[in-house]
N, C-alpha and C positions, 0 to 999 in steps of 0.2 A: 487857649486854643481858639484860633477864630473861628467864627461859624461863616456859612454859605450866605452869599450876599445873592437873592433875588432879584430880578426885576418883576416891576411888577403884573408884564403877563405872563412868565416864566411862573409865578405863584397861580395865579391866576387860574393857568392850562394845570399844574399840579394838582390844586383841589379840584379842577373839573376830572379830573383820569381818576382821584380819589372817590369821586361821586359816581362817576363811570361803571366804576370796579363792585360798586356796593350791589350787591341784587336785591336787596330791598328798597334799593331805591328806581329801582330799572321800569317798575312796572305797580304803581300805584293808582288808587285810586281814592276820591278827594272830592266830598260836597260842602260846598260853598255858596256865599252871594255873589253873583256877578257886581263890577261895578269899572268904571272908566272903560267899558268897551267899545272897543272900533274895530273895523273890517279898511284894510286900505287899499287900494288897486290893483297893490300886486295879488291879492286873493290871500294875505296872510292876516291872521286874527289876532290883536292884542287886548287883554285884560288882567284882572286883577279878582282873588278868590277870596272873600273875607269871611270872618263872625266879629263874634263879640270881641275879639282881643286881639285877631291876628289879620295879616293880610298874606296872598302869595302872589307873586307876576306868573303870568300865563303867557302863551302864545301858543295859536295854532295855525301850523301853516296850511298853504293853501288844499292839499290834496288831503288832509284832512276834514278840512271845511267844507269842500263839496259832497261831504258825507254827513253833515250835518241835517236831519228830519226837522228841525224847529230855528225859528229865528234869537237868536238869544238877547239878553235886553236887560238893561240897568236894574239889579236890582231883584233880577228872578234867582229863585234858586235851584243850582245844576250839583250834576254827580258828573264827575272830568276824569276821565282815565290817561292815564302817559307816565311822562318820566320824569325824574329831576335830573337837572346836572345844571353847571355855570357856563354863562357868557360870557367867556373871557375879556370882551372890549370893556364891559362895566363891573365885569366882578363880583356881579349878582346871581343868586341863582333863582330860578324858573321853573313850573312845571309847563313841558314839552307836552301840550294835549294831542292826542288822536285820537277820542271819540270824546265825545259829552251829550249829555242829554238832560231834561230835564228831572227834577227829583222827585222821587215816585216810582218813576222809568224805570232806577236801575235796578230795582230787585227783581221788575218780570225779565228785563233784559237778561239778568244773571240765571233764570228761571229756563228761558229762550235758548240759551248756549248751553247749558248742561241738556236738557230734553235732545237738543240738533244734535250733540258728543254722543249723547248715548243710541240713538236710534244709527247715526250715522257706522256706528262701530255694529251694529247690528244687520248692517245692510239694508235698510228698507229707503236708503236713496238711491239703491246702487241702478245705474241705468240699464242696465240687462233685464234688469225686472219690471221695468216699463212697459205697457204693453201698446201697441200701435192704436192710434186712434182710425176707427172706420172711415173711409174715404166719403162713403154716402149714408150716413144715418138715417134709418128708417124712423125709429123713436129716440127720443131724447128725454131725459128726467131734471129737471131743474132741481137741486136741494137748496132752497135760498127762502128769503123771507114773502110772502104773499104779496105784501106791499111794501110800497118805494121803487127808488128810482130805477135799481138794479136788476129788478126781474123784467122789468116794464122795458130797459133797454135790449136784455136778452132774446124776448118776446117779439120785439120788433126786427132787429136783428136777422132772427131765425125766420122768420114771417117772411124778409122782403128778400135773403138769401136762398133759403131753401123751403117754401113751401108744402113741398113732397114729407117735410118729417112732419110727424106726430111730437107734440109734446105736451108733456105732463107736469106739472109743477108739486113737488111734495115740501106740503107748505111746514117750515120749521122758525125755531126763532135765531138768528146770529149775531146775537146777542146777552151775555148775560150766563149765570153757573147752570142754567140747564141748558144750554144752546150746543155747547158742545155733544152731548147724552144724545138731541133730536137728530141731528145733523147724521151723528152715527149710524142711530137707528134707522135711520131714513135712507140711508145707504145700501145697510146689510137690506133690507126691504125691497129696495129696487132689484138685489142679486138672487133674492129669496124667487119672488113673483115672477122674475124675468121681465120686466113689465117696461127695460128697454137696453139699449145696445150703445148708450153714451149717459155717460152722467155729467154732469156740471152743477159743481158746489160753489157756493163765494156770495158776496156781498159788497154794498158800495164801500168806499171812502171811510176812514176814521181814524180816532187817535187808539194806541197800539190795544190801550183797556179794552177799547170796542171790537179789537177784533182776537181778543186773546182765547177765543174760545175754538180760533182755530189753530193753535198751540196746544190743542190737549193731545194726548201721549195717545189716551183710548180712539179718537177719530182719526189719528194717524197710522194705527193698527187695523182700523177698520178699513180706512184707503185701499193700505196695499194687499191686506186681504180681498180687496173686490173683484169679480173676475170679469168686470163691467170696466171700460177706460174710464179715468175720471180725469175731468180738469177742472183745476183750484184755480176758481178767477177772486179772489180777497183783494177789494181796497183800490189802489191806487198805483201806479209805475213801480213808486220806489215800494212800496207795501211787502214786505216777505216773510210768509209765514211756514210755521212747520208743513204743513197741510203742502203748501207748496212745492216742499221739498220731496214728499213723497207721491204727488199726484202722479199721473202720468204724463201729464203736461199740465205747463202752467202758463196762466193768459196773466196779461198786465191789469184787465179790467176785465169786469163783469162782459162788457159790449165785444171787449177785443176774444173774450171766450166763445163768446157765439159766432164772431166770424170764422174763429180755429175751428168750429165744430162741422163745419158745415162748407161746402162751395156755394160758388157763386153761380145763380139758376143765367146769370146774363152770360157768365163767360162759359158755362155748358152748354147753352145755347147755339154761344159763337162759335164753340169746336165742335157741336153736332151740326153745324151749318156747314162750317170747314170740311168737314169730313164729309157730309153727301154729298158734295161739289168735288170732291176728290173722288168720288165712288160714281161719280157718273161719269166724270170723264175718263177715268181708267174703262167704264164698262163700254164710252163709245166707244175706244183708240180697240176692245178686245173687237168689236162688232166691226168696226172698218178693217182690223186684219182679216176677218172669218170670209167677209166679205170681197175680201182680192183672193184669200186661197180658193174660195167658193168659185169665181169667177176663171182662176188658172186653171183649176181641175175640171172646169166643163169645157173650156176650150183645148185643151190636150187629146190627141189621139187616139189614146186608149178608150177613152168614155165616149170619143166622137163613134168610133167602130169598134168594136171589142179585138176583130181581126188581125187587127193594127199591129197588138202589143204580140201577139204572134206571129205576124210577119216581121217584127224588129228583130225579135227573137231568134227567128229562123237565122235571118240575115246573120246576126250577130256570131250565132253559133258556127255557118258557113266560115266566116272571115277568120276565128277561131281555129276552126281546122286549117284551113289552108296554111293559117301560121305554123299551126306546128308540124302541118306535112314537111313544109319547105326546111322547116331549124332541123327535122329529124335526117331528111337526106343530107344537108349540107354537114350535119356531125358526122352521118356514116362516110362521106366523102373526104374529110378532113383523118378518121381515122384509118381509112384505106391506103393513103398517102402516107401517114405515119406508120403501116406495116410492114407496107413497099422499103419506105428507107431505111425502117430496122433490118429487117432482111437482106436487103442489096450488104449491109454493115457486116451484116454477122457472115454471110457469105465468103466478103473480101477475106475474113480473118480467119478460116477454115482451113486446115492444114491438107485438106483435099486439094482444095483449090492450089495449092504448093506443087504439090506431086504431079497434076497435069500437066503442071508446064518442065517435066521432066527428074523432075528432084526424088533421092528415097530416103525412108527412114530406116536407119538399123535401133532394134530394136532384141531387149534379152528375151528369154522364154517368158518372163510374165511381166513382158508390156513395158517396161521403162526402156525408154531412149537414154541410147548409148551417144554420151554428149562430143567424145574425143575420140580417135586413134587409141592414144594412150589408155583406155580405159580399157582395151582389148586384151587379153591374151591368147600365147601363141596356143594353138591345137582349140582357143575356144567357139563353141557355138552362136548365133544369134541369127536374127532372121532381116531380111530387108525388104519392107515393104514398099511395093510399087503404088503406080495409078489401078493399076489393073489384078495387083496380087499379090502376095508375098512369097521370097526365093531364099531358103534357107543358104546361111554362109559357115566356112570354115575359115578359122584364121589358121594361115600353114606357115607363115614368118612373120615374126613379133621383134 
C-alpha cells in the first residue's frame, strides 16, 4: 500500500496544527539562560533559552517587547511565558514569548495575578465605588516615607500649587515586611482622627521587591474601606500595583499625585480675574440700562404733572365712547332695515293680501280649503271667505 508523499511544508504546517492543537503546549512557562540575543528594527526579538544540556529558539515580537520592564542581556537568567508551535519555512520549533522577566520575578508576579483575580472578583476595583476626589482640599495626609525624593517632590508640589492646603505627613516605612502593616495603619488613622479630607500613599521608583509591599491583600482592604479619597502614587509610569488598582485614583508619580490633588493657585487666579472683569462689566451694561430707564421715566408726562395721566385717560375713555355709540346705532340701523325687508317679505306672501285684490276662499266648517269644484257636493255646505267677511254657500247642483 503506498503511503502519502509529503512536501516538505505540507509536513511541516502538519506538525505545526499538531502543536497547535496540544494545550499543553499553548501556554507554557520556561526559565532559562538568555544567550545569542538580538533586538532588530522591526522591534521583534530573537534569542535562545538554554541550561546544562538543552537549548530552545525564542522569538518575541514586537508588541510584546514594548512590554518588557527590563533590558534582557547574554547570559542573565529569565522566566519566558508563551507558546510553542513550528515555523514552517525552517521546520523548527520556537517558543513564541509574550512576557518575560527576570528570575526571581516570576513567583511575586504569579503572587500579583492571583491577589488582582481575587480581589478583582470581589469588587474592590469596581469604579462605582470610587469616590470623587475634592476639588479644593483643605488638608492633605501624605502616607509615604519621611525621607527621599518622593515626599520632598510632593511637598513642593503642594507648596507652589495650592498653598491654601494644610499638610501632614504620616511618616511610615515603604519598604520591607512591616511597610505594608504602617502604611495601613496609617490610613485607618487618618479616617479614625479625621485629621484630613485627601490621602496620598506611594513612593519613588524601584524594582517590583521594593515595592511589593504595596501588593499586600490587608492595605488593599484598608484603601477601599477609607472614607477618605486616596491616591496611589507608586514608582514610576510603567509601575502598577495592587494598591493602584484600588485607590481612587491613581497618579503615574509621586509629583504627578500631587498635582491631581490639588489646582493650580495661577490658573484660579486667572479665572477669578476672568470672572470679576466679567462681573463688572455685566454690573456696568445693568447700571447704563437703569440709567436710560431712569432718565425715560423722568422725562414722560406722568411724573412731569401727575394730571397728565388723567387727562389721557379722560381722553382715551371719551374716544372709547364715541366708538361704540357710533357701532351701537349703526347695528340698530342695519337691523331695522333687516326687519323692514323681512316684513315687506312676509307681507307679499299673506293670503290676506290675495283676497284685497278681489279673490275668495271657500272653506269647510273646520277651516280646510276646498281645493277643487269637484271636491264639492250637491246640497253641501261651506263657507266663503272674503276681504271683509265670510258668506255661508250652498251647493244646489253638483
Amino acid at each position: 500500500m503506498d503511503s502519502y508523499i509529503y512536501t516538505v511544508t505540507a509536513l511541516n504546517e502538519y506538525i505545526r496544527d499538531l502543536m497547535d492543537s496540544d494545550a499543553g503546549l499553548a501556554a507554557v512557562t520556561v526559565r532559562g539562560e538568555v544567550s545569542n540575543y538580538k533586538a532588530y528594527p522591526s522591534g521583534h526579538h530573537y534569542f535562545s533559552l538554554k541550561d546544562e544540556t538543552g537549548a530552545l529558539k525564542c522569538v518575541m515580537f514586537k508588541q510584546s517587547a514594548l512590554r518588557l520592564r527590563f533590558q534582557p542581556q547574554n547570559g542573565m537568567t529569565v522566566v519566558a511565558m508563551g507558546r510553542v508551535s513550528v515555523y514552517p519555512r525552517d521546520g523548527a520549533y520556537q517558543l513564541y514569548v509574550s512576557a518575560m522577566m527576570p528570575d526571581g520575578v516570576g513567583d511575586l508576579h504569579a503572587a500579583f495575578e492571583r491577589l488582582k483575580a481575587k480581589l478583582s472578583q470581589e469588587g474592590l476595583f469596581d469604579p462605582a465605588h470610587k469616590r470623587p476626589i475634592p476639588a479644593y482640599p483643605q488638608k492633605i495626609a501624605l502616607v509615604t516615607s519621611p525621607v527621599g525624593a518622593a515626599v520632598r517632590d510632593m511637598l513642593r508640589v503642594l507648596g507652589a500649587r495650592w498653598p491654601a492646603a494644610r499638610v501632614c505627613v504620616l511618616p511610615v516605612r515603604v519598604q520591607g515586611a512591616e511597610a505594608a502593616g504602617e502604611i495601613s495603619r496609617a490610613i485607618a488613622f487618618a479616617n479614625a482622627a479625621h485629621i484630613a479630607d485627601l490621602i496620598i500613599t506611594g513612593r519613588g521608583g524601584g524594582s517590583m521587591e521594593d515595592l511589593w509591599c504595596f501588593n499586600d491583600e490587608e492595605l488593599a482592604r484598608t484603601i477601599y474601606a477609607s472614607e477618605i479619597p486616596v491616591i496611589s502614587a507608586v514608582g514610576h509610569e510603567p509601575d502598577v500595583t495592587i494598591a493602584d488598582y484600588v485607590s481612587d485614583l491613581r497618579a503615574a508619580t509621586p509629583s504627578n499625585a500631587a498635582e491631581l490633588a490639588v489646582p493650580d493657585q495661577t490658573e484660579v487666579r486667572a479665572w477669578l480675574a476672568q470672572t470679576q472683569t466679567r462681573l463688572a462689566q455685566l454690573t456696568r451694561q445693568q447700571l447704563s440700562l437703569g440709567r436710560e430707564k431712569l432718565r425715560r421715566y423722568a422725562q414722560s408726562r406722568c411724573l412731569s404733572d401727575a394730571t397728565n395721566l388723567v387727562t389721557d385717560r379722560r381722553q382715551a375713555l371719551d374716544s372709547q365712547s364715541r366708538r361704540l355709540t357710533t357701532a351701537l346705532k349703526e347695528r340698530l340701523a342695519g337691523e331695522r332695515a333687516r326687519f323692514a325687508a323681512a316684513s315687506a317679505k312676509l307681507d307679499a306672501l299673506s293670503p290676506l293680501k290675495v283676497l284685497g285684490r278681489g279673490y275668495a276662499i271657500p272653506q269647510r266648517e273646520d277651516g280646510k280649503v276646498i281645493p277643487t269644484a269637484k271636491a264639492l257636493k250637491k246640497q253641501e255646505t261651506f263657507t266663503l271667505r272674503l276681504r271683509d267677511g265670510s258668506v255661508p254657500c250652498r251647493v244646489e247642483k253638483g
